[in-house]
Structure formats: C-alpha cells, structure tokens
C-alpha distance (Angstrom), angle and dihedral (degrees) to the residues before:
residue distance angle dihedral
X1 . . .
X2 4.00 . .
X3 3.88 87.2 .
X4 4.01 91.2 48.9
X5 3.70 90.1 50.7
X6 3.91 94.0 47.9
X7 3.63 91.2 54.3
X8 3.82 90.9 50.4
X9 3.43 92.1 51.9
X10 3.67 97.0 47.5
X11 4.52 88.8 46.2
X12 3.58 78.2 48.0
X13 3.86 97.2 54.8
X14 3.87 90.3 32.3
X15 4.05 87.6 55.7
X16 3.90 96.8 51.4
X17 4.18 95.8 47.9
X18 3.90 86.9 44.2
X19 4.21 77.3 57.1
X20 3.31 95.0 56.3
X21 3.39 94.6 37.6
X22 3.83 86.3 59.5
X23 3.55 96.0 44.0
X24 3.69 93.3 51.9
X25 4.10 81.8 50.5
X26 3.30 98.4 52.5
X27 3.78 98.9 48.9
X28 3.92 99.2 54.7
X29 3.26 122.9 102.0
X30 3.83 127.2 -109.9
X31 3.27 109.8 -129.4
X32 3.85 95.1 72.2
X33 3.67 91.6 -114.4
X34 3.77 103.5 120.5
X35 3.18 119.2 145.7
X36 4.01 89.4 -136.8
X37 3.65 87.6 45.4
X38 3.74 90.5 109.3
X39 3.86 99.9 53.7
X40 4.19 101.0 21.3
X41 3.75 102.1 85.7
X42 3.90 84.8 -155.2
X43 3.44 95.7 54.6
X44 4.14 86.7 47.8
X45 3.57 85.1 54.4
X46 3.53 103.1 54.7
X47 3.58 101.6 38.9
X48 3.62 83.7 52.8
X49 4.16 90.7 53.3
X50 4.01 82.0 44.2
X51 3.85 88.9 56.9
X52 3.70 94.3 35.0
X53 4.20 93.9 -133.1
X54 3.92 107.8 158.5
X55 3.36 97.7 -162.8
X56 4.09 86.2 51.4
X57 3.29 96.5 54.9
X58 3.72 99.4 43.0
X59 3.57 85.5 53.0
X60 4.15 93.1 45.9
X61 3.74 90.1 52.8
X62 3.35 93.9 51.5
X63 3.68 93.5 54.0
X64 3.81 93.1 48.5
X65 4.17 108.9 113.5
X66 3.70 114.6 -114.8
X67 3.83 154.6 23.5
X68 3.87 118.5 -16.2
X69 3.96 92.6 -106.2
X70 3.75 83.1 48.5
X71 3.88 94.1 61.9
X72 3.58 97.2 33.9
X73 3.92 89.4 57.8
X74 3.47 83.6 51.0
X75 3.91 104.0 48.4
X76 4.11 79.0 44.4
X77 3.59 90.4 64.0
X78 3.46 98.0 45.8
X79 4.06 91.5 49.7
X80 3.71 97.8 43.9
X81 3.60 102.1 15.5
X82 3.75 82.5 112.5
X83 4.00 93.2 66.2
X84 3.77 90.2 78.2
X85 3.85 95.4 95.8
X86 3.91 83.5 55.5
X87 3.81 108.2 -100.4
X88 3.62 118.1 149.7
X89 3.70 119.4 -59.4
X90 3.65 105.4 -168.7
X91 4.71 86.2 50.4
X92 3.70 72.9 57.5
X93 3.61 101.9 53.1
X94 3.50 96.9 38.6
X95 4.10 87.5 50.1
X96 3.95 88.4 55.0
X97 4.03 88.9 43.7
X98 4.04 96.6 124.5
X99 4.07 90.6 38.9
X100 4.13 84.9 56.8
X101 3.54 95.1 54.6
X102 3.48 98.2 46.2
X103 3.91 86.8 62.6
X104 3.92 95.3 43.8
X105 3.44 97.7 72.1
X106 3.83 95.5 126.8
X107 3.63 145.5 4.2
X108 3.38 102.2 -80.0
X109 3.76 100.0 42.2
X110 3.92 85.0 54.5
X111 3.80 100.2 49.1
X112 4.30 83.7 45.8
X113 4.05 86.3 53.6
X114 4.24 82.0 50.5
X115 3.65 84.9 53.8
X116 3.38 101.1 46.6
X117 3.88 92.7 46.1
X118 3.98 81.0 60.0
X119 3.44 96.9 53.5
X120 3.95 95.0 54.0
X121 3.59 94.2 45.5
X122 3.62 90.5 56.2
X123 3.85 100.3 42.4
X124 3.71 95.1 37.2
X125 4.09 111.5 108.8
X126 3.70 86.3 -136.5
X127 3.31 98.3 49.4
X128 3.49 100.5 133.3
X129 4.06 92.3 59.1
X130 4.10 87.7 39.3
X131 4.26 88.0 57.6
X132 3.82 99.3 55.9
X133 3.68 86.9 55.1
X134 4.06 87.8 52.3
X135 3.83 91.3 92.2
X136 4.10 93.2 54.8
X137 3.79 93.4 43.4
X138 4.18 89.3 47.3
X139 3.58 91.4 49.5
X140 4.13 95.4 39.2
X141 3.93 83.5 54.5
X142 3.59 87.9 46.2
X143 3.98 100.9 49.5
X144 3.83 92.4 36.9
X145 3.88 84.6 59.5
X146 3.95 94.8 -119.1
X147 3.79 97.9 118.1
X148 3.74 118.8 45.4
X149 4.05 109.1 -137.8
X150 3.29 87.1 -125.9
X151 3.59 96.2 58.4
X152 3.89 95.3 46.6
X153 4.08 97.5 48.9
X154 4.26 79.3 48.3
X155 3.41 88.0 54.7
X156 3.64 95.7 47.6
X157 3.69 96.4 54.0
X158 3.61 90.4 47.6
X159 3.55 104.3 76.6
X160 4.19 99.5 172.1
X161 3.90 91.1 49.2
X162 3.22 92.2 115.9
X163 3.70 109.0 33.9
X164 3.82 82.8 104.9
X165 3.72 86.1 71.0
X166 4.36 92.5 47.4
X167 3.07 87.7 -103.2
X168 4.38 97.2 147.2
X169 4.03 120.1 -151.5
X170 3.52 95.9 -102.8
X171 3.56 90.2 60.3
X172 3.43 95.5 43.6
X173 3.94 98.8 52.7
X174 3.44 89.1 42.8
X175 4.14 85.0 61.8
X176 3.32 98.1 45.0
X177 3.86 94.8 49.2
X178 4.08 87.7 57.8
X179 4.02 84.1 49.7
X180 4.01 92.4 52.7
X181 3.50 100.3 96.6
X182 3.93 93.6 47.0
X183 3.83 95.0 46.8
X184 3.85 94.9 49.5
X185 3.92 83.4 53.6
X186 3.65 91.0 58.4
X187 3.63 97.4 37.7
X188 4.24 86.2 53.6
X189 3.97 92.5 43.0
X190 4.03 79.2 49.8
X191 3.61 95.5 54.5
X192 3.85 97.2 46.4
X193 3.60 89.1 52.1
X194 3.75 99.8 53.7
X195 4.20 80.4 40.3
X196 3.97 78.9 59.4
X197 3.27 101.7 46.6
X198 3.98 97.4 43.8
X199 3.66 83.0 52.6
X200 3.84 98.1 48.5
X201 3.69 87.9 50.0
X202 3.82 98.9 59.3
C-alpha cells in the first residue's frame, strides 16, 4: 500500500512539472528568438524544430528534465503543437518522418513516442478531428518502421499508459477506440505470421 501511494505521489509530481513544462512550451515564441532560448532547454528545443537542425534537436531533447515519456510529450508538442487549430495530423507526421526515427531507436523510446501521441490527442482542442486520423498515423508509424507492432497492440491493451502524462481514462478509451481497427490489423497480420512460422517449422 506504502509503495502504491509513493508511486502516486511521484505520477502526481511528474504530472504537474510536465504542466509547467507545457505551459512554458506553449508560451514561447516561434521564431526561436527567445530571450531564454539560450538557457531554457524547451525553448532550445523548439527553436531548433523551428529551424529544422537534427543535430539541435537531438541535442535539445536530450537536455530536456525528466522521464523519457516526459520529453517525448514535450518534443511532441513542439512538432505538432501546431495541429491544435485542426490541420492535418498525419501531413504532420509524415513532414516530421526523419525527426521520428531518430527518437525510435529502441523499445522504450517507441512506446514513450505512443505515449506522447496520447497525450496530444487528448489535450488537443481539435481532438475530435485529430482521433479519426489516429488509424493513418498508427499505421504510417507502423509501415515507416517507427513503431514496432508489438509495441502499438501493447499500448492498446494498456489503457493507463499514459496516465503519467494526465492523460484521464476517458480520454484514453476514447483513443484507443479510434485505434481499434488498426490494432486488430496488426494483431491478425500477427497471427498469420506465427501461423507461418509454426508451419515453416514442421
């Protein structure tokens, strides 16, 4: 019980410097000007997005305080922060392409971009528009070899993942409705390929 209440307390503590975080996101300016821009590793980070600089960025999001989810719902902002008014998401992914690789290198960086994709979707204004493209960006971050299957379908059945993030169930089931039809896809192409394999093996 101790342990249960520790780790609320720390989510909880986690979710309000995440807020501020995002606050201090969304009030910088974009044209990677800020006066704070040279200390604020935020600020580093999206003038670097603004500029489009690799390197920059790789280096920004490194600096950025906290847990891997943490920083990847922050780099998310600052990539498709702009989607708010309700502009296409998935022109948006597909735009940022190379910068999602770079920060799918491994298991945990991918299931953190899942996480982060979450959060946006369920803070976004538009939200509603943003979650009936969620099938096109899963399977774009699927085919582009981004997002492991494996990681998306654990995802899926993992409906607090990212309650770390404030993201509440509602929310959260909501998401993972719109993401239905993709994840049975997966889950059936998984199937036929273990039905493969058993067969190849005989």
């Amino acid at each position: 019980r101790e342990e249960r209440e520790e780790r609320e307390r720390r989510e909880e503590k986690e979710q309000h410097r995440i807020a501020s975080l995002g606050r201090q996101t969304s009030n910088m300016s974009l044209d990677g000007k800020d006066e704070d821009a040279s200390s604020d590793p935020v600020a580093k980070l999206r003038a670097a997005v603004e500029r489009g600089d690799m390197n920059a960025m790789k280096g920004s999001f490194a600096d950025l305080p906290g847990s891997v989810p943490a920083k990847m719902q922050i780099m998310y902002g600052c990539l498709f922060g702009d989607n708010a008014d309700g502009s296409s998401l998935i022109k948006s992914f597909q735009k940022h392409e190379r910068v999602l690789h770079e920060l799918a290198g491994d298991p945990a960086s991918q299931l953190a971009q899942m996480m982060a994709l979450e959060a946006l979707l369920a803070s976004s204004p538009a939200s509603g528009k943003a979650r009936k493209e969620v099938p096109l960006v899963l399977k774009f971050l699927y085919e582009e070899d981004i997002i492991d299957e494996a990681i998306i379908i654990g995802w899926h059945h993992k409906a607090n993942a990212s309650s770390v993030l404030g993201v509440d169930e509602a929310a959260a089931e909501e998401i993972r409705t719109s993401a239905e039809p993709v994840v049975a896809w997966l889950e059936e192409a998984s199937t036929e390929d273990e039905d493969s394999d058993d067969d190849d093996s005989e």
